[in-house]
N, C-alpha and C positions, 0 to 999 in steps of 0.2 A: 782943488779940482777945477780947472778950466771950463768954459763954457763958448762957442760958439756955433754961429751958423754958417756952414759951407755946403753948398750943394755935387757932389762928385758924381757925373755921367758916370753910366753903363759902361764900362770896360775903359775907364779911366787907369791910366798906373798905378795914381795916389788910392784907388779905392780901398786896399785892403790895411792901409795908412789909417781908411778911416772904421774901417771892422776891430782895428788894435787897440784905436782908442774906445771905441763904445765899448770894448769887453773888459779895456783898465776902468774905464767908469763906471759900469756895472759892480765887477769886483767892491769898487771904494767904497760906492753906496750899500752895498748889500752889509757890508761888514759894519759903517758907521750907521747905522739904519739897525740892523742888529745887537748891537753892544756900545754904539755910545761913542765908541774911541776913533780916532782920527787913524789909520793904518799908516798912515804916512805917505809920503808920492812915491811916485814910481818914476824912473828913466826907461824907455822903452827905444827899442832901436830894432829897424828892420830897411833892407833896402832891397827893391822890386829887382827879382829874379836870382836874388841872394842866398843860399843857404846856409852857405858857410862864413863866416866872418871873417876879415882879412886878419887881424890878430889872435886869432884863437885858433889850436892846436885839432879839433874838432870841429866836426858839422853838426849842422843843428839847433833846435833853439835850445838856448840855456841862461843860466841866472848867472853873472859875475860879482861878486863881494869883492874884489880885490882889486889890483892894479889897474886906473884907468874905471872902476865900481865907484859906486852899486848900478848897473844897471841887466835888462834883460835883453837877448837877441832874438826875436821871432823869429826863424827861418822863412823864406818867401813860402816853400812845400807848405807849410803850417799856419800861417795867416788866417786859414779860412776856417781855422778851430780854434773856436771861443774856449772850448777846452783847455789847448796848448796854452793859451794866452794868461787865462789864468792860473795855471799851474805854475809858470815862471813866474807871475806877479805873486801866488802863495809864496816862493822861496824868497822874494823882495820883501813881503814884509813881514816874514819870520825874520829876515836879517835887521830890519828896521827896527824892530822888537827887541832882539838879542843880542845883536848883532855875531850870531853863528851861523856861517857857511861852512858848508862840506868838500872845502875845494880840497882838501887834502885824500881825499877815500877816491883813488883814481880807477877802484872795481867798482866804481856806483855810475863813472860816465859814459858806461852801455848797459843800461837797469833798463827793465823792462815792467809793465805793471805784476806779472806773476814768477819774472825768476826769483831766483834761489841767492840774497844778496848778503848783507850782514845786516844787525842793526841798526846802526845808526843812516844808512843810505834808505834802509825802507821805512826807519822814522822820516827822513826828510822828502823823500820821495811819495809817502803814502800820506802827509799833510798835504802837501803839493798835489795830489792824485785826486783828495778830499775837497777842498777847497771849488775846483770848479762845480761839484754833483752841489753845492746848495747858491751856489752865485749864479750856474744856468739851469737849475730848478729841474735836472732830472739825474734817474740814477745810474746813467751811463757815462761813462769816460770816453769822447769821442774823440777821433784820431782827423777824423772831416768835418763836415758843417753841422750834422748831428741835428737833432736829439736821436740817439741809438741806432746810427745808421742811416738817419733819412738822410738824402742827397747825397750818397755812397759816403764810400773812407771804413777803416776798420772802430770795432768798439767793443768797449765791453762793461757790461753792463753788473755792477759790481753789488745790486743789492741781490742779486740770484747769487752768490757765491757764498757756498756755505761748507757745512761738516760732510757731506755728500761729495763735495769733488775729492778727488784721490790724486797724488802723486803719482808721474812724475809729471802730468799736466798743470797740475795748482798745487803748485806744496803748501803746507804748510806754515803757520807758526810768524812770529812777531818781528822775521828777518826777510818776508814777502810784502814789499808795498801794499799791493791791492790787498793783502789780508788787514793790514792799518788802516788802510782807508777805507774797507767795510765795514772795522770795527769804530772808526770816529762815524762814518756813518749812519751806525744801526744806534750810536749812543746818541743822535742827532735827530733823527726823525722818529715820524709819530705811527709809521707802517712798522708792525712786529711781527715778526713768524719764529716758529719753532722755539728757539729758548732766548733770541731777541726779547724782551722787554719794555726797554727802556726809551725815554722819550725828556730828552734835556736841553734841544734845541743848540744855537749855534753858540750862545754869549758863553755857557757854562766850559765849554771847551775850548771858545778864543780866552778864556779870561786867564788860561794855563799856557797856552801856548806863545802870546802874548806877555809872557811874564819873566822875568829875569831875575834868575838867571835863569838859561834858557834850561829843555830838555835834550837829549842828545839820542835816546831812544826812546821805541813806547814804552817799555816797563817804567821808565822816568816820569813817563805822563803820566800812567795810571798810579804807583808812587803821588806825583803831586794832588792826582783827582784823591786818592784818598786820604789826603792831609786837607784836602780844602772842605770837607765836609758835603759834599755830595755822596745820595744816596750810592751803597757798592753793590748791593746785592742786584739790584738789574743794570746796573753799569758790567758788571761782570760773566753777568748772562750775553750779553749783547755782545762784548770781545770772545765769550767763549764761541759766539756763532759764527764767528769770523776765525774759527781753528788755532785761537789764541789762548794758551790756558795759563790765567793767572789767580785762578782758582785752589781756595787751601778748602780742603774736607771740612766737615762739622768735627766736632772730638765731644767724649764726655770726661768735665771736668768738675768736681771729682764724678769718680765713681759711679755709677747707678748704686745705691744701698738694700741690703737683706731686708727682708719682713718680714713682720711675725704676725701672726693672725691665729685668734682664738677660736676654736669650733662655732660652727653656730652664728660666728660674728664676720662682718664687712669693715672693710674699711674705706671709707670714701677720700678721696684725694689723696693717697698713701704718697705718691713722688709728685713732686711738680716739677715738670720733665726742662721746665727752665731756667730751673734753679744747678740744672745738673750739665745743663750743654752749653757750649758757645762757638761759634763761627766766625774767622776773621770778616769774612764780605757781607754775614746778614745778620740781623737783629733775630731775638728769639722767636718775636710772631711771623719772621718770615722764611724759619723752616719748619721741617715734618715730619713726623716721628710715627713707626708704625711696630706692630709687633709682630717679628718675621719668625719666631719661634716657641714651642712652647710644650716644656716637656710632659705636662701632663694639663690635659682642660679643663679637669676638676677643681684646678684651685682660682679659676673665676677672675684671670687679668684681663684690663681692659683698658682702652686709654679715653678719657671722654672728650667731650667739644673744647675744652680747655686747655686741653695740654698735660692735663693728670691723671696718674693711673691711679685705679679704682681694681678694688680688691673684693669680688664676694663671693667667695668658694661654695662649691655645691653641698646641699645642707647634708651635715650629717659625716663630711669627709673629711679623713685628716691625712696628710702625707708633706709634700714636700716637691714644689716641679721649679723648674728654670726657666728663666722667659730672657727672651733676646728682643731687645728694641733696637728698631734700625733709624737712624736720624740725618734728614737729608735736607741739603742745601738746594736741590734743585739739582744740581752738579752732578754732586759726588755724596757720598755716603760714609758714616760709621754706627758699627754695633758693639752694644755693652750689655752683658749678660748679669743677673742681679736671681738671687732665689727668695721664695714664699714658702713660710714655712708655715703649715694650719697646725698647731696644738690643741691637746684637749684643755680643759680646765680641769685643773689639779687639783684647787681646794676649792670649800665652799666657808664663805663666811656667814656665823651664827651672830646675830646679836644675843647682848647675855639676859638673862630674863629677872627682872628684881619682883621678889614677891615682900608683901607690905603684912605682918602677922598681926592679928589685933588682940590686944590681951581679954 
């Protein structure tokens, strides 16, 4: 990374020459500063009053991997969004990394942060989308000089985007940019709302993205995040709040099992309700189990601070009821129905009595 001192007047040409460079520098630093790795350099090209570039097919700024690549084109319109800038430097050193561009996905080069695209364009696009909210340290995508609209230009501010907005304004699902880049966001910072959780900062999610072979969508990513051993169960909450659902239910495996209980008697810790469930995205202590049904409440089920149910029917009663547990990931839910059955005591055992005769 370069370093020198030039002073650029007030409405010089070269100025926004030198707004391109501070925001590739910023970029670099944030990431080597963050995780350690070198990102690699950048080619940056832009020329005053240009928007389109004389060999490309298209206007606007864009990232080239290929003929005449790797480098990136600012548009002159776009200079003055630190945004822009590193958005197209995200897709430079993803390519640096993997070296995977999307030049061939020709529906992805009129994407927008919220249409309706495929996935592999809103994986690349919603990295790319990602990348500036933690290099200029706010949670809006600005189109102008920004942060979130100051100094005009359009924006959008992608940590307000949640389960709440509806189609056909914000669709959905993992084939929406902006829904990828709110779900790397919300698994990125330490502000949580609703079923957000999660807080794993920048390195745990360049350490995936950065890595080869590359991803090609987010289910890819999320795939590699749970092979890398990072926590899933608020990783999963965090994509689910960004209208992403890669979320599997709880299940009971085996079975919930019968019980028998004797009149008169309790039984303390009858199930250990951990030993009976399991969830792909959480560990046992971090779902929750409740008892949503119960055919009669004479026979005294109950689940205690532990995780086990406790059995102590009301004295004196004997029958037979059903009890349904409900076991939740936070998500989503499953129930498994198990019976109690109270008997009386059928025999009584006598010890036998020896008498001793004396002559």
């Amino acid at each position: 990374m370069a370093e020198f001192n030039y002073g650029v007047p007030a409405g010089d040409n070269w100025l926004p020459a030198m707004w391109i460079f501070q925001d590739l520098r910023r970029a670099w630093e944030y990431i080597r500063n963050a995780t350690g790795v070198d990102p690699g350099s950048v080619t940056a090209k832009w020329e005053n009053g240009q928007n389109c570039y004389p060999s490309w097919p298209f206007c606007g700024s864009y990232f080239n991997g290929g003929v005449g690549g790797p480098y990136i084109f600012i548009a002159h319109n776009s200079a003055i969004s630190g945004d822009t800038v590193v958005h197209e430097t995200g897709h430079h050193y993803m390519w640096n990394a993997t070296g995977w561009w999307l030049w061939w996905d020709v529906g992805c080069y009129n994407h927008s942060l919220f249409s309706q695209e495929d996935v592999n364009c809103a994986w690349s696009e919603g990295w790319a989308d990602f990348l500036p909210l933690v290099v200029n340290g706010d949670t809006c995508y600005d189109f102008g000089r920004g942060p979130c609209g100051a100094g005009g230009g359009a924006f959008e501010n992608l940590e307000t985007r949640d389960r709440d907005d509806l189609p056909p304004l914000f669709p959905w699902g993992d084939a929406v940019e902006g829904r990828v880049a709110g779900a790397l966001y919300d698994l990125f910072d330490s502000a949580n709302e609703d079923f957000d959780s999660a807080t794993f900062g920048f390195a745990s999610i360049a350490s995936i993205v950065f890595q080869a072979p590359h991803e090609d969508r987010f289910s890819a990513f999320w795939n590699s995040w749970k092979a890398s051993g990072q926590n899933k169960h608020h990783a999963v909450r965090a994509i689910w709040q960004n209208t992403i659902d890669y979320d599997t239910p709880p299940r009971f495996e085996p079975p919930l099992p019968d019980r028998t209980v004797l009149q008169g008697f309790g039984w303390e810790n009858a199930i250990d309700l951990w030993a009976y469930s399991t969830d792909e995205e959480s560990s046992d202590w971090e779902l929750d189990w409740q008892i949503v049904y119960t055919s009669d409440w004479r026979c005294g089920v109950t689940i205690d601070a532990g995780d086990y149910v406790d059995i102590y029917p009301q004295a004196g009663w004997l029958g037979s009821c059903d009890v349904t547990i409900r076991a939740s990931d936070s998500l989503k839910t499953a129930d498994d129905t198990f019976r109690v059955n109270v008997v009386p005591v059928r025999a009584r055992v006598f010890l036998p009595l020896v008498l001793k005769n004396n002559p």
